[in-house]
C-alpha beads as a LAMMPS data file, in Angstrom:
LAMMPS data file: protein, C-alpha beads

401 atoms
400 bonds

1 atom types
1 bond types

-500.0 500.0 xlo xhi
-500.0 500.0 ylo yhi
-500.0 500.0 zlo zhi

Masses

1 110.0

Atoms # bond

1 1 1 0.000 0.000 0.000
2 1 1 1.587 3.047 -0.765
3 1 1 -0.312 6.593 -0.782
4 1 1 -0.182 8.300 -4.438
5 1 1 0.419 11.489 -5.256
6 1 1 -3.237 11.947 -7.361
7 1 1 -4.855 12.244 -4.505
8 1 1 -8.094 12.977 -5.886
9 1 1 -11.682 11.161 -6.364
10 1 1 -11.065 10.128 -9.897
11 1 1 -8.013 8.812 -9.594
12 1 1 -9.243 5.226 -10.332
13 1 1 -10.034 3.754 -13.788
14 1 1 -13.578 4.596 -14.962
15 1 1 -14.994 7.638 -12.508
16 1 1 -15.771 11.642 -13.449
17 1 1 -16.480 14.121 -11.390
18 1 1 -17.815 17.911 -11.290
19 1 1 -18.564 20.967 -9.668
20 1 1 -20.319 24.112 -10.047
21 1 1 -22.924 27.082 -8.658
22 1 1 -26.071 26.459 -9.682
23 1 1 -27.599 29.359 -7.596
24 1 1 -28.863 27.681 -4.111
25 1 1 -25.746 29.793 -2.290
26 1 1 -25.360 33.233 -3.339
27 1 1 -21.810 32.583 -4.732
28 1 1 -20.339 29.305 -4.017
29 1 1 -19.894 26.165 -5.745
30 1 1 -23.016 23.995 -4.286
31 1 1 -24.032 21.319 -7.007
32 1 1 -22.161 18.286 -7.677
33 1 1 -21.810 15.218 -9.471
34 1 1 -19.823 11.767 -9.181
35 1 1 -20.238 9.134 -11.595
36 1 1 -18.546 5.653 -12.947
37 1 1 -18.305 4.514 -16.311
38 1 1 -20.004 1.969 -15.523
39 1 1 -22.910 0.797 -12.642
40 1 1 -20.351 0.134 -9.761
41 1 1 -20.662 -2.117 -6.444
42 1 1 -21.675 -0.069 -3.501
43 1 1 -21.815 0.281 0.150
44 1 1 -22.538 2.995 2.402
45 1 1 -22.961 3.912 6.084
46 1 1 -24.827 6.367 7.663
47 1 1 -26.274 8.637 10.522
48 1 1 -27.440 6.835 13.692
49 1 1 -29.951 9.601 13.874
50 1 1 -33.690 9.141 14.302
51 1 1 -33.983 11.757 12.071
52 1 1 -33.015 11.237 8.534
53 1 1 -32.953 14.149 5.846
54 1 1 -35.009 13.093 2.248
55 1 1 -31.809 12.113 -0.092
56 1 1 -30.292 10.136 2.708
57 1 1 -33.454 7.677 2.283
58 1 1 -33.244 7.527 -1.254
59 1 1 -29.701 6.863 -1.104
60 1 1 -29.880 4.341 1.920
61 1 1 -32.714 2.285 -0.616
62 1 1 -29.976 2.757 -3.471
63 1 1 -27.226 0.774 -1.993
64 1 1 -29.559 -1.674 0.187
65 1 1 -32.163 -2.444 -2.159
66 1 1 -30.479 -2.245 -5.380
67 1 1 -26.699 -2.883 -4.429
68 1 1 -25.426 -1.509 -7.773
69 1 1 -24.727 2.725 -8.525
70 1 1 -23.426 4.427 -11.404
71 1 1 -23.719 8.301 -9.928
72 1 1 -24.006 10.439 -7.020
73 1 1 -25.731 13.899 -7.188
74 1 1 -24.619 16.221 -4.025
75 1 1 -25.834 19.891 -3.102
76 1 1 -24.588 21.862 -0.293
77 1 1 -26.028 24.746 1.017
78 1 1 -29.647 22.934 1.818
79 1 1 -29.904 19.866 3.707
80 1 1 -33.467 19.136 2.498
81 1 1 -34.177 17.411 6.175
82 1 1 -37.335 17.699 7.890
83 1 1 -39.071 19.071 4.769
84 1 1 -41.787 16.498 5.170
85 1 1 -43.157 15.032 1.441
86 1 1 -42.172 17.473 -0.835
87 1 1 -38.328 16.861 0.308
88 1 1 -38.606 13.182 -0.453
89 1 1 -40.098 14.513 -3.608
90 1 1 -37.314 17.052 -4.355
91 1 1 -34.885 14.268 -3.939
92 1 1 -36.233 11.892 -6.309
93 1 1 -36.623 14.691 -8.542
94 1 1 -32.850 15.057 -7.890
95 1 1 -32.316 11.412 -8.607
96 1 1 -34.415 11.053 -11.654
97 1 1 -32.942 14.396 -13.452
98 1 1 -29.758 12.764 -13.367
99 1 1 -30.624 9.475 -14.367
100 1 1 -32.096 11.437 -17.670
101 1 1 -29.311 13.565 -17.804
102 1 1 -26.774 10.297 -17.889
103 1 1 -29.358 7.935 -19.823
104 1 1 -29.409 5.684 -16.858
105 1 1 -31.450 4.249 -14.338
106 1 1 -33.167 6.087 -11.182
107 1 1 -32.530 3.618 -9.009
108 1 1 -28.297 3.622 -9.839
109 1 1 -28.458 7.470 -8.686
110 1 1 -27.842 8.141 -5.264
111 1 1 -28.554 11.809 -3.756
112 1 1 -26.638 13.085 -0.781
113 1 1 -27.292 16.915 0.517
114 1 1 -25.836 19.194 3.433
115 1 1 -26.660 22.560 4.752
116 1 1 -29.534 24.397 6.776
117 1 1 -32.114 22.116 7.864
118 1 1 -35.736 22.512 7.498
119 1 1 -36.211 24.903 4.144
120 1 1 -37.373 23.735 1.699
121 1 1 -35.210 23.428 -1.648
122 1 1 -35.341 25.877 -4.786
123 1 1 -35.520 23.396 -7.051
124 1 1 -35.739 25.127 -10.261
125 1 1 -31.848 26.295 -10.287
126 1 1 -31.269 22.672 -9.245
127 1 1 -32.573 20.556 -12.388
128 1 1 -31.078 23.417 -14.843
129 1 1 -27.767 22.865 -12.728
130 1 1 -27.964 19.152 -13.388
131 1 1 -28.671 19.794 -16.756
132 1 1 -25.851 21.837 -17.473
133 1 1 -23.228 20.285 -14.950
134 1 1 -20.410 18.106 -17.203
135 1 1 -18.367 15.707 -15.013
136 1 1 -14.645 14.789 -16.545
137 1 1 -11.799 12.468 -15.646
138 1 1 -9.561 14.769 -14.511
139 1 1 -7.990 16.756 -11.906
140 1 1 -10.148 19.691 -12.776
141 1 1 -13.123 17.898 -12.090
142 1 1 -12.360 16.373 -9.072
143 1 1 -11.155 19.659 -7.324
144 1 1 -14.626 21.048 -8.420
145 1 1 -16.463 18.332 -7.033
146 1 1 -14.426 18.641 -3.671
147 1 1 -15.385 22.341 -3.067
148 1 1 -18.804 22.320 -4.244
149 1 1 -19.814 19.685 -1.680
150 1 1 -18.647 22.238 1.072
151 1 1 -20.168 24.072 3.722
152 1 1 -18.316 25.855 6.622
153 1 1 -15.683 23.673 6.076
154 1 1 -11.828 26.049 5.376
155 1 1 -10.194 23.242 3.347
156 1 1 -11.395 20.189 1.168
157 1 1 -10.686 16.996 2.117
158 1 1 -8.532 14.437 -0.156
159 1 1 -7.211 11.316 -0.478
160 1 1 -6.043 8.037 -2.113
161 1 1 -3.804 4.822 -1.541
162 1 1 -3.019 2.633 -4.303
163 1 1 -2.270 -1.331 -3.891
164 1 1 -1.574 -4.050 -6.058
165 1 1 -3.866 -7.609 -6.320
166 1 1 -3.570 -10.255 -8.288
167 1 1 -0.531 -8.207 -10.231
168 1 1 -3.287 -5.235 -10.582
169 1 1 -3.078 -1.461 -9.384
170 1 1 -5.891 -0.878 -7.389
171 1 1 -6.581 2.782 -6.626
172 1 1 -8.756 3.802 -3.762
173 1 1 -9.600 7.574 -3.316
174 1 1 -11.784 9.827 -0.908
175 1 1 -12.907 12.766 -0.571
176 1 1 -15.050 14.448 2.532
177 1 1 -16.805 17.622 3.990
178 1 1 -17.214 18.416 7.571
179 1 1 -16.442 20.760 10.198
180 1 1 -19.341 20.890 12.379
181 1 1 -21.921 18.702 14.115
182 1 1 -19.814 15.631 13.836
183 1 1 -19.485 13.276 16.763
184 1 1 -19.149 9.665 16.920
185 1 1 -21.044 7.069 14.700
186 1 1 -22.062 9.681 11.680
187 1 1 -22.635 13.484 12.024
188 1 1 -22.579 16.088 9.327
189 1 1 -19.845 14.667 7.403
190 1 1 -20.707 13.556 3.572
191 1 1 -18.006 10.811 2.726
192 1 1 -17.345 9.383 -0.674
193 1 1 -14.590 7.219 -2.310
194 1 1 -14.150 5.598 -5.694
195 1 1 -12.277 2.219 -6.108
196 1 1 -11.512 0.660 -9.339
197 1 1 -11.553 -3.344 -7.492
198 1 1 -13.168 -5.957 -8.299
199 1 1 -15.610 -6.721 -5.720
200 1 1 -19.018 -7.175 -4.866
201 1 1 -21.270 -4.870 -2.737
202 1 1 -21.922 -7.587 0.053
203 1 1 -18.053 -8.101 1.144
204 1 1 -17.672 -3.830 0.054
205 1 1 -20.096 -3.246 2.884
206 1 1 -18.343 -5.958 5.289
207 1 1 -15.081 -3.897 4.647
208 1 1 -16.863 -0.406 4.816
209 1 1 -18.384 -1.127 7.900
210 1 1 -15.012 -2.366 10.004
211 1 1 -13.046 0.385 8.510
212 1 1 -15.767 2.895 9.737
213 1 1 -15.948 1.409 13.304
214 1 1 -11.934 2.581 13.554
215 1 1 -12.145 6.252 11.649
216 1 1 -15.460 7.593 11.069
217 1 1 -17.082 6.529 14.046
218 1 1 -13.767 7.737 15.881
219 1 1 -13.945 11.578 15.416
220 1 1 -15.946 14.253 17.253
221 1 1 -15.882 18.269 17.204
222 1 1 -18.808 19.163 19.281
223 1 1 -20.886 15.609 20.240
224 1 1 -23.879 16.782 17.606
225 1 1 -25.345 14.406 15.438
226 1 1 -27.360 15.219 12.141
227 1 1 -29.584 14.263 10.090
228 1 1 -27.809 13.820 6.443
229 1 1 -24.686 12.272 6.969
230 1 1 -23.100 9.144 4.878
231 1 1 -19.597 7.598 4.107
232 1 1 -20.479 6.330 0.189
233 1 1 -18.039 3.903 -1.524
234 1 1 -18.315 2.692 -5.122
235 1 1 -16.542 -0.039 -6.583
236 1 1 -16.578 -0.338 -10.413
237 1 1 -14.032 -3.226 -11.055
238 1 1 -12.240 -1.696 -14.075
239 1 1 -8.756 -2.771 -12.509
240 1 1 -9.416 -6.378 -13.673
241 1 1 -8.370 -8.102 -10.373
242 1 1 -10.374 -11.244 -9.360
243 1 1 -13.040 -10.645 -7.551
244 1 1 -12.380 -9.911 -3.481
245 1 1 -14.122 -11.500 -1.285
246 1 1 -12.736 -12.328 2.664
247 1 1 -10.949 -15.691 1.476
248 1 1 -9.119 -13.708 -1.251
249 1 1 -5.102 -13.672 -0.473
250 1 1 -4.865 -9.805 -0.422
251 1 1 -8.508 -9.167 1.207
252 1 1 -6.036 -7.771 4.769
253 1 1 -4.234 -5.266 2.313
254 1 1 -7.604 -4.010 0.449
255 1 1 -9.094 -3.232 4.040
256 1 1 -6.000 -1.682 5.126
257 1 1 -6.047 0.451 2.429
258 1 1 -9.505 1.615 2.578
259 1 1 -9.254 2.032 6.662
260 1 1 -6.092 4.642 5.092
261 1 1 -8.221 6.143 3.187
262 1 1 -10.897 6.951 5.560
263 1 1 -8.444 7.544 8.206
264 1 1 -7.107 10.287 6.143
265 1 1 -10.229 11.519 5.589
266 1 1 -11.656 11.220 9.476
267 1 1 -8.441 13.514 10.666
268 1 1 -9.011 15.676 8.162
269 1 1 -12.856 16.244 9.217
270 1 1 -11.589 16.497 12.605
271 1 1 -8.887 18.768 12.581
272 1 1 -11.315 21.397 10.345
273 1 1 -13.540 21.486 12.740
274 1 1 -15.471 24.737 12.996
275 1 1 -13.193 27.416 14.485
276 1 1 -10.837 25.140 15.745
277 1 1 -6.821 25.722 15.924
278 1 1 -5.554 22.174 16.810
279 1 1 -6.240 18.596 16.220
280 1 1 -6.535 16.501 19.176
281 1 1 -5.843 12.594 18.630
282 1 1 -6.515 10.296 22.210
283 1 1 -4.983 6.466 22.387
284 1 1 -6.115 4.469 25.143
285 1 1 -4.214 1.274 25.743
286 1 1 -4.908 -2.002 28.069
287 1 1 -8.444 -1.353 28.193
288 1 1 -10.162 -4.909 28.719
289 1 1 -11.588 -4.489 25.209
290 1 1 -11.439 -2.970 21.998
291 1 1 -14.704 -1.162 22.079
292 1 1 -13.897 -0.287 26.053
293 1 1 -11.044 1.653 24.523
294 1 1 -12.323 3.405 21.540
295 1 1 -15.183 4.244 24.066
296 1 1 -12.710 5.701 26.744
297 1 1 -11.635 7.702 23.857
298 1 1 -14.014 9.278 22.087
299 1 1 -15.262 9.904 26.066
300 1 1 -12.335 12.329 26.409
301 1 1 -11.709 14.082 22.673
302 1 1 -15.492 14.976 23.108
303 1 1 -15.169 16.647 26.610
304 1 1 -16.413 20.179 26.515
305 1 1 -13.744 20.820 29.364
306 1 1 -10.850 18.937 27.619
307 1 1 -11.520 20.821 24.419
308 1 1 -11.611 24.077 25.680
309 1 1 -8.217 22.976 28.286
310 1 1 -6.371 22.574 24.692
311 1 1 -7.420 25.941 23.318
312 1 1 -6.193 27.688 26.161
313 1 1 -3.110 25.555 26.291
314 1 1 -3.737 24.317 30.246
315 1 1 -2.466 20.903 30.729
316 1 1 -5.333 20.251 32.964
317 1 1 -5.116 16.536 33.528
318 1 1 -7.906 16.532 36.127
319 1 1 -10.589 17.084 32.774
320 1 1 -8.736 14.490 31.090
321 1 1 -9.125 11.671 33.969
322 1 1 -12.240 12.734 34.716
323 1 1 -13.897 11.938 31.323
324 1 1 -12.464 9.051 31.965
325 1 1 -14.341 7.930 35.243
326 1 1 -17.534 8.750 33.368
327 1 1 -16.702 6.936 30.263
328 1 1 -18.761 4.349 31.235
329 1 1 -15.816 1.979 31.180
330 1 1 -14.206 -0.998 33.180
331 1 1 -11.322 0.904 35.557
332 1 1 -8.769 0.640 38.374
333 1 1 -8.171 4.371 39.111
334 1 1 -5.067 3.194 40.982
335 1 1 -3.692 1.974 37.920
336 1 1 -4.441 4.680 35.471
337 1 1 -1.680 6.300 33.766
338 1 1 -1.877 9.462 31.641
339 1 1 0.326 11.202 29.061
340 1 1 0.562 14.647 27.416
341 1 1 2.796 14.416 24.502
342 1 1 6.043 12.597 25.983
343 1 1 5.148 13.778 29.231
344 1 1 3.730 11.681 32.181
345 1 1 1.185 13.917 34.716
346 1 1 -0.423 10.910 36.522
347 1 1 1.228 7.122 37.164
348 1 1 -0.489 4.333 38.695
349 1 1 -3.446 7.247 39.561
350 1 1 -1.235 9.433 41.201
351 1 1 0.165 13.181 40.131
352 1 1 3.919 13.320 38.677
353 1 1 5.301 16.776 38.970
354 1 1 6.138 18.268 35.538
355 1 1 7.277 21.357 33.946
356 1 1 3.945 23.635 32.929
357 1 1 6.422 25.213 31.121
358 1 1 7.200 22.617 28.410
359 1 1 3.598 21.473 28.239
360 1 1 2.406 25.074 27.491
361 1 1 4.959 25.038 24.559
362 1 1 3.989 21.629 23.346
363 1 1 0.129 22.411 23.817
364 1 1 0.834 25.421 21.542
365 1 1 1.185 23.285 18.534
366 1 1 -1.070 22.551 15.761
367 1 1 -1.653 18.500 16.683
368 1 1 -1.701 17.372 20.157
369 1 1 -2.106 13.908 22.054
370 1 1 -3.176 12.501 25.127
371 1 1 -2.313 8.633 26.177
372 1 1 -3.847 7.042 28.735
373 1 1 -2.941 3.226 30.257
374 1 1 -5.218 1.381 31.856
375 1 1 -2.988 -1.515 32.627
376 1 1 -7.096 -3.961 32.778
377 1 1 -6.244 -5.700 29.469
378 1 1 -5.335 -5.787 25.692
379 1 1 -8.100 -3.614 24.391
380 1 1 -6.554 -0.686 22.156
381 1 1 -8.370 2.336 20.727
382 1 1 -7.659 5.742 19.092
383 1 1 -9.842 8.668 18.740
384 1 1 -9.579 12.247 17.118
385 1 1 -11.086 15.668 17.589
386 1 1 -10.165 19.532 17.945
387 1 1 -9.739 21.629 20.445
388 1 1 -13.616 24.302 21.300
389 1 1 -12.901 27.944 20.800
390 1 1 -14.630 31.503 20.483
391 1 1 -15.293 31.078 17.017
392 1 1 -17.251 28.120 17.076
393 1 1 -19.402 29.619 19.247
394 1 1 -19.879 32.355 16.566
395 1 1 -19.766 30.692 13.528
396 1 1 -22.780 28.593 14.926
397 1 1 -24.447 31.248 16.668
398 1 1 -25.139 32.885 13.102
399 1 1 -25.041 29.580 11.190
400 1 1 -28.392 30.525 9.336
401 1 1 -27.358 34.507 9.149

Bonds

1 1 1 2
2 1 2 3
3 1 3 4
4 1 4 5
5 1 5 6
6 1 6 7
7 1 7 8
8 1 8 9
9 1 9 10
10 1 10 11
11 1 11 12
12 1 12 13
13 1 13 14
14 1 14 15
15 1 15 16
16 1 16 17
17 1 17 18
18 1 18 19
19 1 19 20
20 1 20 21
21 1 21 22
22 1 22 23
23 1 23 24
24 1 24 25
25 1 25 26
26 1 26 27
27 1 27 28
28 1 28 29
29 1 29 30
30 1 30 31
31 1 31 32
32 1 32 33
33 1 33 34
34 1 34 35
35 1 35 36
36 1 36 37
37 1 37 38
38 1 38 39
39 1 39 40
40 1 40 41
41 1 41 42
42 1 42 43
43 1 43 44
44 1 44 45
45 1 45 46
46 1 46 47
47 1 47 48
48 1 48 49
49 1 49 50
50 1 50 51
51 1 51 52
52 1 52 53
53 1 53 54
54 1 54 55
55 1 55 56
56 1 56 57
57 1 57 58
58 1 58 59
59 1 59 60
60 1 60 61
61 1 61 62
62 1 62 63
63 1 63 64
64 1 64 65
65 1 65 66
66 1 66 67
67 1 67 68
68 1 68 69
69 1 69 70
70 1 70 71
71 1 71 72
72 1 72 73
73 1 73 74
74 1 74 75
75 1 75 76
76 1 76 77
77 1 77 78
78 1 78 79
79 1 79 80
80 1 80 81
81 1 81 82
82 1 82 83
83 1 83 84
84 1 84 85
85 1 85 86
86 1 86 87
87 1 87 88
88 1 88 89
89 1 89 90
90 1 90 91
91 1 91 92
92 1 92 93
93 1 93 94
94 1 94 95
95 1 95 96
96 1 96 97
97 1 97 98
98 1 98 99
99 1 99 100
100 1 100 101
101 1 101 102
102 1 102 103
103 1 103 104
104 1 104 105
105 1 105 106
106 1 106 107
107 1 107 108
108 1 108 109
109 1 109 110
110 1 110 111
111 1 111 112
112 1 112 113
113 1 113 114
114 1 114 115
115 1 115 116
116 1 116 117
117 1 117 118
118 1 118 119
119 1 119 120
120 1 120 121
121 1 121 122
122 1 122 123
123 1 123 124
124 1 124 125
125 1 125 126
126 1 126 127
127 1 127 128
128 1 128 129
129 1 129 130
130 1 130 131
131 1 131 132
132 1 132 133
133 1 133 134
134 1 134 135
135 1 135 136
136 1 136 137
137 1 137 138
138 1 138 139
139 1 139 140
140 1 140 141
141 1 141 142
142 1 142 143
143 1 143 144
144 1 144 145
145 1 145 146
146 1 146 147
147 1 147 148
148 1 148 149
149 1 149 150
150 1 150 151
151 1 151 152
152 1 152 153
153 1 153 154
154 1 154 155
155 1 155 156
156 1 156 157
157 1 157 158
158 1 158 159
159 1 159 160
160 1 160 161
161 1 161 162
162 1 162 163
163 1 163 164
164 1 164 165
165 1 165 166
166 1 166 167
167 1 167 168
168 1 168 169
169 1 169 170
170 1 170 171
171 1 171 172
172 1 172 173
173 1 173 174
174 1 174 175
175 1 175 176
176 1 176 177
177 1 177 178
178 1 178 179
179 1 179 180
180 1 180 181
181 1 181 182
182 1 182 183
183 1 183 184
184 1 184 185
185 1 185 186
186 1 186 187
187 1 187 188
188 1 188 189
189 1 189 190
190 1 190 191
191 1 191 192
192 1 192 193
193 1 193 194
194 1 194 195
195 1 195 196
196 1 196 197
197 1 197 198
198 1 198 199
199 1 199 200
200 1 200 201
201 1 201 202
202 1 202 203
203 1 203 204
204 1 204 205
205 1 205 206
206 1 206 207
207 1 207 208
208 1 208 209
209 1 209 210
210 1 210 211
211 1 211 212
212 1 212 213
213 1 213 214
214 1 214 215
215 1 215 216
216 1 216 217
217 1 217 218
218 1 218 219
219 1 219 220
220 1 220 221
221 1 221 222
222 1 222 223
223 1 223 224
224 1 224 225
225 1 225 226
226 1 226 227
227 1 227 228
228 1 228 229
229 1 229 230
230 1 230 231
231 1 231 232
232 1 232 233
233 1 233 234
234 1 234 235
235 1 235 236
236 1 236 237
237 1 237 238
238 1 238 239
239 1 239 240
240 1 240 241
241 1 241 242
242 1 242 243
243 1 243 244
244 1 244 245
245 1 245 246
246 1 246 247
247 1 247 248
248 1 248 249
249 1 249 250
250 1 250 251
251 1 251 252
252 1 252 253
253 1 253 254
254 1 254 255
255 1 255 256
256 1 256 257
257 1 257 258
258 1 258 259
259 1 259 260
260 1 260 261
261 1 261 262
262 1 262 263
263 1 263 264
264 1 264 265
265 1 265 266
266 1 266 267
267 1 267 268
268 1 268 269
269 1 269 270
270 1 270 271
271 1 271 272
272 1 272 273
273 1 273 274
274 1 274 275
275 1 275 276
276 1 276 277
277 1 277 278
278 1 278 279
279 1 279 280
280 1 280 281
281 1 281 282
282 1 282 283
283 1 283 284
284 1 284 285
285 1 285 286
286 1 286 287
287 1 287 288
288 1 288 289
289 1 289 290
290 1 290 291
291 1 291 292
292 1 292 293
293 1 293 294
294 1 294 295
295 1 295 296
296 1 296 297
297 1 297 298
298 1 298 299
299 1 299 300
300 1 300 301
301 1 301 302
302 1 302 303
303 1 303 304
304 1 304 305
305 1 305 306
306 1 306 307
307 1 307 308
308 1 308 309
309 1 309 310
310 1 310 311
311 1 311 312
312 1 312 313
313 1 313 314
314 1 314 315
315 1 315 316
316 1 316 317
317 1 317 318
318 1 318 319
319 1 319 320
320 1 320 321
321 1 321 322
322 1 322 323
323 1 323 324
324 1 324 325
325 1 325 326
326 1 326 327
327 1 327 328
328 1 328 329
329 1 329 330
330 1 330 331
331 1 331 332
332 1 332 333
333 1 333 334
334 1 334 335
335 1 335 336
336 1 336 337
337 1 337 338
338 1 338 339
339 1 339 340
340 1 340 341
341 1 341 342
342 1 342 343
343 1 343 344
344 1 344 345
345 1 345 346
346 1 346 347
347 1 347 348
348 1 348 349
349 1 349 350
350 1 350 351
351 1 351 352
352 1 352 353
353 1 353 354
354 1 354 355
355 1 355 356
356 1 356 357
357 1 357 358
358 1 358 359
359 1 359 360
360 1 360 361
361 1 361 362
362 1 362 363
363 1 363 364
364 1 364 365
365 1 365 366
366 1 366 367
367 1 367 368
368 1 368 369
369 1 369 370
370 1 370 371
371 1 371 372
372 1 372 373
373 1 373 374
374 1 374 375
375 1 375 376
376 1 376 377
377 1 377 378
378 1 378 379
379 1 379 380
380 1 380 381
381 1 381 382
382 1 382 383
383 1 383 384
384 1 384 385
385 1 385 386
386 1 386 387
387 1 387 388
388 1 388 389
389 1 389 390
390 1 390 391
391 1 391 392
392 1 392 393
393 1 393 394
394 1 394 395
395 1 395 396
396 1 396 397
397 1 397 398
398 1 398 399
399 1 399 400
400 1 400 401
C-alpha cells in the first residue's frame, strides 16, 4: 500500500467528477456530481440519527435495495431534512434528473445533501444545474467536485492509496466535507470514495463497515449528530483483479487500504472542525476491550472541558481523567496512567510533577495527544477531535445569518 500522489476522487479507472454554482448559495460552488463509467458495487454507512434528511433515504434504498450505482448527485447549502413530502419529492426529482441527464437508471443514482435544515429546496436552479453540470476524468473535475460539496468547512478533504492484487493497481480515493456537528457514529460529514476493485457490494459493505468502526465513528468536534450524513463507496471493477471477497489472499491489504483512506479523511474532518486551531488525537491502551477503549476515547476528545483545556493551552489533567471515570468503562483508578505528549502527569493514579512550562509550549502546537494506560487488558483504541474555541461559538451562533 503506498499513498499516491493523485490524490483525488477520480483517480481510479472509470470515474468523473464535477462541480459548479447552480444558484442555491449566493456565490459558491453547491451542485455536484460523481459518476462511474459503468454501474459500480456499492456500500454505504450512515447517521445513527432518528432523524433522517429526504436524499439520505433515497440513497440508503440505493445501496440496500439495489446494491449496484453508477452516480451520485450532491448539493450543499440545503440539507433538504425535515421538509416532510415534498423533500422526499425534491430528492427523487434530484435522482431522476440525473438518471435522464446520464441515460441511466433512477434507481443507480444516489442523492446526498448538506446545509440548513428545514427549508425547503429551490428546485428550479437545481434541475437546470444538473442539466448543465459536465463531469470529466480529470484533476479539474475532481477539485470542483471537492469544493462544491462544502459548507463551513476552510479546506477540502482528499485522499487516495493505491495497492496491487492479483498483479493489478488498485486505486482507492476519498474525498469528505465536515467541520461541524460531527461526533461519533455519523454526524454532518458527507463521505465518498471511488475504487476501481473488483468486488461485490456484500463483502464492500463488510469492509466499509469495520473500517468505519476505527475512523469515522472515531472523530468528534462538538458531540452533535445530524440528520444527512453518509460515508459512500463505489466499486466499479475496471482494474481487472479477481473478484475480493474475505478468502481472497490480499482481502487484509484491500481493508487496510480503505481504513487509510478513511483515516485520512476522518483527521481531516476532525482537525477542520469549525473554528478550531488544533487537532486533538486520544490512544487508550490495556483497556479490557477494543470497544472499552475506543469508548474511553471518544469519552475524552469529546469533553467540553478537555476541548476548551487545549485551546487555552492548560495541561489540565484533572478534565482528562475525569472523562475518563464517566466513560462508562471498566477501571482501576489506581492503575491509570496518563500522558501529554512525551510527558507523564499521573502514574499508577497518582500526580507526577512536571514542567507547565514545556507542556504550554507543546500544547501550543497545531496537533496534540493525550495517552492514557489502563494496565485492565489488551483492548486498544484511538480517537480524534479539535480543540472548542470563540469562534465556534460564533460561527454557529449565526449559522443561518
Amino acid at each position: 500500500m503506498k499513498r499516491i500522489s493523485r490524490k483525488n476522487i477520480v483517480s481510479p479507472i472509470g470515474f468523473k467528477a464535477a462541480g459548479m454554482h447552480c444558484g442555491i448559495k449566493y456565490k459558491k460552488s453547491d451542485l455536484a456530481l460523481l459518476i462511474s463509467e459503468v454501474p459500480a458495487s456499492v456500500a454505504g454507512v450512515f447517521t445513527t440519527n432518528a432523524i433522517q434528511a429526504a436524499p439520505l433515504l433515497v440513497t440508503k434504498e440505493v445501496v440496500q435495495q439495489t446494491g449496484k450505482m453508477q452516480a451520485i448527485i450532491v448539493n450543499s447549502g440545503n440539507a433538504n431534512a425535515c421538509t416532510g413530502k415534498q423533500g422526499l419529492m425534491d430528492a427523487l426529482v434530484m435522482q431522476q434528473t440525473t438518471a435522464e441527464k446520464l441515460g441511466i437508471a433512477p434507481e443507480l443514482v444516489g442523492v446526498a445533501s448538506t446545509g440548513v435544515i428545514g427549508e425547503i429546496m429551490k428546485m428550479e436552479p437545481v434541475v437546470k444545474g444538473i442539466q448543465k453540470i459536465q463531469p470529466i476524468g480529470e484533476l479539474e473535475g475532481a477539485i470542483h467536485f471537492s469544493q462544491a460539496i462544502l459548507t463551513t468547512d476552510t479546506v477540502t478533504k482528499n485522499t487516495a492509496y493505491s495497492v496491487m492484487i492479483d498483479d493489478k493497481e488498485i486505486i482507492i480515493a476519498g474525498t469528505a466535507k465536515g467541520s461541524g456537528m460531527i461526533a461519533p457514529n455519523m454526524a454532518t460529514m458527507l463521505g465518498f470514495m471511488t475504487t476501481d476493485a473488483n468486488i461485490e457490494s456484500i463483502h464492500l459493505q463488510e469492509a466499509l463497515k469495520q473500517v468505519t468502526d476505527q475512523t469515522f465513528n472515531a472523530i468528534t468536534v462538538d458531540g452533535d449528530t445530524s440528520t444527512n450524513d453518509m460515508v459512500v463507496i463505489m466499486a466499479n471493477g475496471l482494474a481487472g483483479n479477481n473478484s475480493l471477497t474475505p478468502a481472497h489472499p490480499d482481502w487484509s491489504q484491500f481493508v487496510e487500504t480503505l481504513h487509510a483512506v478513511s483515516q485520512d479523511l476522518a483527521k481531516m474532518i476532525a482537525k477542520d472542525g469549525e473554528g478550531a486551531t488544533k487537532l486533538i488525537e486520544v490512544e487508550v491502551v490495556g483497556a479490557i476491550s477494543e470497544a472499552e477503549a475506543r469508548m474511553i476515547a471518544k469519552t475524552v476528545v469529546g469533553s467540553p472541558l478537555v476541548k476548551t483545556a487545549v485551546f487555552g493551552c492548560d495541561a489540565n489533567w484533572g478534565r482528562i481523567i475525569a472523562a475518563i471515570g464517566y466513560s462508562g468503562a471498566t477501571l482501576d483508578p489506581y492503575a491509570i496512567t496518563i500522558k501529554i505528549g512525551s510527558t507523564t502527569v499521573v502514574e499508577n493514579g497518582e500526580p507526577i510533577l512536571f514542567s507547565e512550562q514545556e507542556l504550554l509550549v507543546y500544547l501550543k502546537q497545531p496537533e496534540v495527544k493525550f495517552t492514557v494506560e489502563l494496565h485492565q487488558g489488551n483492548g486498544q483504541g484511538i480517537a480524534w477531535g479539535c480543540d472548542l474555541t470563540y469562534d465556534y461559538v460564533q460561527i454557529n451562533a449565526t449559522y443561518r445569518t
